[in-house]
C-alpha positions in Angstrom: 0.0 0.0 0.0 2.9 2.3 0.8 4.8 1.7 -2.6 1.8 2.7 -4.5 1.0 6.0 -2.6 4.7 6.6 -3.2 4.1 6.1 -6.8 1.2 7.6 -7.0 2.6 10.5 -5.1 5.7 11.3 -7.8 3.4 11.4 -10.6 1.5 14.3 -9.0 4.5 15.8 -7.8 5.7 16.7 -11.4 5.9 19.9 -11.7 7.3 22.9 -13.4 8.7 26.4 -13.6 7.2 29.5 -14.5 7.1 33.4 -14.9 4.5 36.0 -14.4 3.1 39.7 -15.0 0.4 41.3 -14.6 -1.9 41.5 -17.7 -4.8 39.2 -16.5 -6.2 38.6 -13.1 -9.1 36.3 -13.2 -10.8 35.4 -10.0 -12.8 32.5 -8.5 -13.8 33.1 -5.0 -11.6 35.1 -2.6 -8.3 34.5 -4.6 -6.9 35.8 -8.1 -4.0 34.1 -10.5 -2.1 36.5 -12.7 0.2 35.7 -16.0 -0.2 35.4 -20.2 1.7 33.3 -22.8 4.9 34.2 -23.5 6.0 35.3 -19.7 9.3 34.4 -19.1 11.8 33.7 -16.2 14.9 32.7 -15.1 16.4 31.2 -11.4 19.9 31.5 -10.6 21.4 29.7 -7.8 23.5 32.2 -5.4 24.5 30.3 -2.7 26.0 26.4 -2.7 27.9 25.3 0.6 29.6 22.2 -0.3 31.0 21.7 3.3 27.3 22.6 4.9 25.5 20.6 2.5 27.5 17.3 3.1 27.1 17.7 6.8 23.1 17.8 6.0 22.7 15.2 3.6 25.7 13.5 3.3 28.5 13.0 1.0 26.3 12.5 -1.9 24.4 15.9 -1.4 24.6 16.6 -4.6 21.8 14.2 -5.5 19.9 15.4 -2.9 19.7 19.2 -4.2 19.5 18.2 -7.7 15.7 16.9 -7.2 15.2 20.2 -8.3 16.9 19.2 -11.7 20.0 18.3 -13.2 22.5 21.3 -12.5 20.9 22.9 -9.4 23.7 22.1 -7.4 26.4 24.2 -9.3 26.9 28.0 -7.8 26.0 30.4 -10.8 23.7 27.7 -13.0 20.5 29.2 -14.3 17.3 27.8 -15.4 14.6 29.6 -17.8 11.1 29.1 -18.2 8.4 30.4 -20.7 4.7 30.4 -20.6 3.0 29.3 -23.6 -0.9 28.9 -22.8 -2.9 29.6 -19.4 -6.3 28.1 -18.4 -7.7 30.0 -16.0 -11.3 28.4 -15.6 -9.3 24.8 -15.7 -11.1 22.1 -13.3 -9.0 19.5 -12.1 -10.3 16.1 -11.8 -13.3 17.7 -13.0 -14.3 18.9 -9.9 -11.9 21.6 -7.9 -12.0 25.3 -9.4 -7.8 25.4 -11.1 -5.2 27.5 -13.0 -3.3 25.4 -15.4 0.0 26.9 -17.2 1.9 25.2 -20.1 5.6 26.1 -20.4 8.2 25.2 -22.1 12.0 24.9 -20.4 15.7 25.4 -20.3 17.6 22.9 -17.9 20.4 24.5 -15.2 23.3 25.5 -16.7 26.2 27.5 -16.6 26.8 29.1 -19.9 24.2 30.4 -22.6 20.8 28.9 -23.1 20.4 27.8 -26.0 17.7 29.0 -28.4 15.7 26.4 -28.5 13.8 24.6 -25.5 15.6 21.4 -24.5 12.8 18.5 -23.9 10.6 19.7 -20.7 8.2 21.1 -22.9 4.4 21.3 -22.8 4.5 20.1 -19.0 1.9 21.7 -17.0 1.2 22.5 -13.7 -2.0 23.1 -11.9 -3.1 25.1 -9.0 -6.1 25.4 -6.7 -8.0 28.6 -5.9 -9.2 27.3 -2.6 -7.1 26.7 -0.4 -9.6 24.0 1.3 -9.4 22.2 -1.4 -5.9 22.2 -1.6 -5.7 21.0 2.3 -9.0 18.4 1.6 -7.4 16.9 -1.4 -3.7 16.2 -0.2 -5.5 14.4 3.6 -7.9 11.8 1.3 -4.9 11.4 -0.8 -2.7 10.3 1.7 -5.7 8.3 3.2 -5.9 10.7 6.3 -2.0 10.1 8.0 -0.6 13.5 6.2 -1.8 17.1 5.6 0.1 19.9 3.7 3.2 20.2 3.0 5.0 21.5 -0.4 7.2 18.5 -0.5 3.6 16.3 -0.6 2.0 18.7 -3.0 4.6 20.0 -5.0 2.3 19.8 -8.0 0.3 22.7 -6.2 2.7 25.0 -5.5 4.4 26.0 -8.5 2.2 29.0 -8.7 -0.1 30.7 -6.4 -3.1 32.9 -6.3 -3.4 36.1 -4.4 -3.0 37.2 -1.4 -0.3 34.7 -1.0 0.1 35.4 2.5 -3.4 34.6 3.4 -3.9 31.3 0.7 -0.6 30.1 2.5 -2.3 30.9 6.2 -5.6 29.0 5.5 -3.7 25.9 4.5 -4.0 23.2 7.1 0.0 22.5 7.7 1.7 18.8 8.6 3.4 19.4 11.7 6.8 21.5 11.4 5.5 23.1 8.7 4.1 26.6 8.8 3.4 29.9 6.8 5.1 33.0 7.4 3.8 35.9 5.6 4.5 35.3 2.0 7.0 32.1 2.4 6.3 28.2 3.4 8.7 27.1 5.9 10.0 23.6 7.0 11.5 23.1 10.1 13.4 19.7 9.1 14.8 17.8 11.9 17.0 15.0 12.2 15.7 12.0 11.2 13.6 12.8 8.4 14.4 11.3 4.7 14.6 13.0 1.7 13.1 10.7 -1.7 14.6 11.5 -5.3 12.8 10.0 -8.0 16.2 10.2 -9.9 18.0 8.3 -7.8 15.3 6.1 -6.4 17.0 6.5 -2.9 16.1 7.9 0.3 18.9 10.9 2.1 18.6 11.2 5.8 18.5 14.8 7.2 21.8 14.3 9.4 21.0 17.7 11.2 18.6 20.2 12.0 17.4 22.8 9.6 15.1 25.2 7.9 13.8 25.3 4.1 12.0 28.0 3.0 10.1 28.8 0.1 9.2 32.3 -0.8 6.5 33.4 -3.2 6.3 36.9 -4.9 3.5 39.2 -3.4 1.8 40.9 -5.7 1.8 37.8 -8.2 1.8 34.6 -6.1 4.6 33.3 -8.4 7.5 31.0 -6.7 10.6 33.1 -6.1 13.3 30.8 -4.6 13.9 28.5 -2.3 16.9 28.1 0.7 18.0 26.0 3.2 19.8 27.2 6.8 21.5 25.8 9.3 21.6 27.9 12.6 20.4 31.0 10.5 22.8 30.5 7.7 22.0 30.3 4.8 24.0 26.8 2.9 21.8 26.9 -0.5 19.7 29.3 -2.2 18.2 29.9 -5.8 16.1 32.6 -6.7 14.6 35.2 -9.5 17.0 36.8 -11.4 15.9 39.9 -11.8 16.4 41.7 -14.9 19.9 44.3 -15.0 17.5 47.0 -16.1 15.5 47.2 -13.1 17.8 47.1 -10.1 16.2 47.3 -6.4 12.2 47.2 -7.2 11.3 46.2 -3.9 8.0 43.9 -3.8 7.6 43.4 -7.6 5.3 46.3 -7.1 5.5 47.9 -10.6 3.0 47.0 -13.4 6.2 45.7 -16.1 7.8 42.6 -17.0 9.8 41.5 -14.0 10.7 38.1 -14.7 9.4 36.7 -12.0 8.1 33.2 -11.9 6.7 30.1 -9.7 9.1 27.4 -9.5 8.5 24.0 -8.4 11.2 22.2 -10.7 10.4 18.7 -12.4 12.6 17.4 -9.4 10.6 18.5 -6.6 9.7 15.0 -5.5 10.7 13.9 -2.3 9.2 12.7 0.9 9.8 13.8 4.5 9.5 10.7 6.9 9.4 11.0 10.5 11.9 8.2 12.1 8.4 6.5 13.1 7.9 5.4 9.4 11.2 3.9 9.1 
């Protein structure tokens, strides 16, 4: 029974990167999505602590951090993103109220992308507007033993309506897990295993730490993702901002920012407590 919530559980956990603006702003409820065809964005990892990393995950660390994709792991690599369609009145299974957005890709890398998309195209990624569906779904789907968490519903969380900060404060939260204005933060503790699809292995967490993902304000679109040990920060990625508009604080202004939701075709992984060894 385990096995196949596992698998069932990686094939909703594919998921993808995105970028959005302003244009449209359809609403269902108390919550609003925003973006168009043809936004675009692009992640940039800023911080990689080899030392830090290894004493969190292990020697093979790398494998670890590269659930978010082939690359992640390298200080500098950058990964791009462009919408092609948007479905704003989508349903998924036919029943909850959904945003679904079709991008196509460019893998982590160090250099120049190149001009064409390489082959994570045409994935899409769908999110709720109500957060009580969100929380309803992901308990039945996990038969009652787990609520929310982004590692469980990473499928969900690529992009979010607004207000992000109160869709992430009505979520109903697995325990260490918790909302903090505009970010989702996991207090992992010792003990806990991380699952890579890639690899088809489980990492221990070898020490404490904090994971945080942060979502843009005034688009709900994912906008990087770090982990700390004792308030230091040993990985992050984030939006890269275009050299053009330096220091716009909040996203605030009405122009193409770049910014995007990002839950990476590797986001699929599994935190265990040491009672489901």
């Amino acid at each position: 029974m385990k096995k196949s919530r596992y698998i069932l559980a990686i094939a909703l956990f594919l998921s993808i990167s995105f970028a959005i603006v302003p244009p449209a702003v359809p609403q269902i409820g108390t919550y609003q999505f925003h973006g168009a065809a043809g936004n675009q964005k692009i992640l940039k990892v800023n911080t990689v602590n080899n030392a830090s990393l290894e004493i969190l995950w292990g020697e093979n660390w790398t494998e670890v951090i590269e659930i978010f994709g082939a690359g992640a792991a390298n200080l500098g690599a950058r990964k791009k993103s462009v919408v092609t369609a948007v479905d704003f009145n989508a349903k998924y299974l036919g029943v909850y109220d959904a945003a679904n957005y079709t991008t196509d890709n460019w893998k982590w890398n160090t250099g120049a992308f190149p001009e064409t998309p390489d082959d994570l195209s045409g994935i899409n990624v769908t999110s709720f507007y109500n957060p009580n569906n969100l929380s309803s779904y992901v308990n039945a789907f996990y038969g009652g033993l787990s609520n929310v968490t982004v590692q469980n519903a990473g499928a969900f969380f690529a992009q979010l309506p607004t207000p992000v900060d109160e869709y992430l404060a009505e979520i109903i939260w697995n325990s260490r897990w918790e909302a903090v204005d505009n970010t989702a933060v996991h207090h992992g503790q010792v003990g806990d295993l991380v699952y890579s699809i890639y690899t088809a292995k489980f990492y221990a967490y070898l020490s404490n730490c904090t994971e945080t993902w942060t979502y843009d304000t005034t688009y709900g679109a994912w906008i990087g993702y770090k982990v700390a040990v004792n308030d230091t920060t040993i990985y992050e990625f984030s939006v890269e901002l275009p050299s053009v508009l330096p220091g716009i604080p909040g996203f605030e202004m009405a122009i193409l920012l770049g910014t995007t939701g990002f839950t990476a075709i590797g986001l699929i992984y599994l935190v265990m407590k040491k009672r489901h060894k």
